[in-house]
N, C-alpha and C positions, 0 to 999 in steps of 0.2 A: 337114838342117842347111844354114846358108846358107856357100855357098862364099866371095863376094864380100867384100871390107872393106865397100861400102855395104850388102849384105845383112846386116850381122852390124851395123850401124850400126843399121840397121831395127827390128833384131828388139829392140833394147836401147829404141828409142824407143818401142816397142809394148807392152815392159813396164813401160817408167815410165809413159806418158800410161793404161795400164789400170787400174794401181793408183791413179794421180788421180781417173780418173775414177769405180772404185769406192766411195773412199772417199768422193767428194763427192755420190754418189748416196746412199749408207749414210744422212750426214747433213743431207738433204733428207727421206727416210722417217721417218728419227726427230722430225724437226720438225713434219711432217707429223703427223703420229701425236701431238705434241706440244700441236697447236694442237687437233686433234679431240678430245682427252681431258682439256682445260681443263676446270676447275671454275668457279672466280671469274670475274668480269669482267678484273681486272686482268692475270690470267695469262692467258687469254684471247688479251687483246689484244700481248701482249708475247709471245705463241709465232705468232700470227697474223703480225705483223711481221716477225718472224724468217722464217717459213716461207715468207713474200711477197719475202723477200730471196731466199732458196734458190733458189725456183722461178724468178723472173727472171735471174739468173743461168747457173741449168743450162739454162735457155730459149736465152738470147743462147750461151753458148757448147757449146752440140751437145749437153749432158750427155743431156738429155729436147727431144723438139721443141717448137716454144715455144707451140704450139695444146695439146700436153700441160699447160703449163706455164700458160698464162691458164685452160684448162677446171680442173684443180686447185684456182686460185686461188678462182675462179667459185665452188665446190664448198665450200671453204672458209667463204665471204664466207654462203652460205645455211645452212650449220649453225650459225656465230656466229651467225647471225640468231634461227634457232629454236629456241637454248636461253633 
């Protein structure tokens, strides 16, 4: 248990920025997921956008590293292609 007022500061900030960061991972996969499992064109290109939002995002601030975050996109960009 932390003794300190900064230690117990810590610990509260470690629970909030975990929970941020879980949830903005959560829905990065599901978009993810979103844009792989498109049918149409249209929806396609409207989960694909979204999902190119996400992933620049969780790139620029720590969520996933941002080489995670371009190879994804990459990865994306070639299975839009080959449906």
């Amino acid at each position: 248990m932390p003794r300190t007022a900064s230690a117990k500061k810590h610990q509260r900030q470690t629970k909030t920025r975990t929970a941020t960061n879980r949830a903005q991972r959560s829905r990065l996969r599901g978009a993810i997921k979103a844009a792989r499992t498109a049918t149409t064109p249209e929806e396609r290109d409207a989960a694909f956008k979204a999902a190119e939002s996400l992933l620049d995002r969780a790139g620029r601030k720590g969520i996933i590293h941002p080489n995670t975050a371009a190879r994804t996109k990459q990865r994306l960009v070639k299975a839009a292609k080959a449906k």
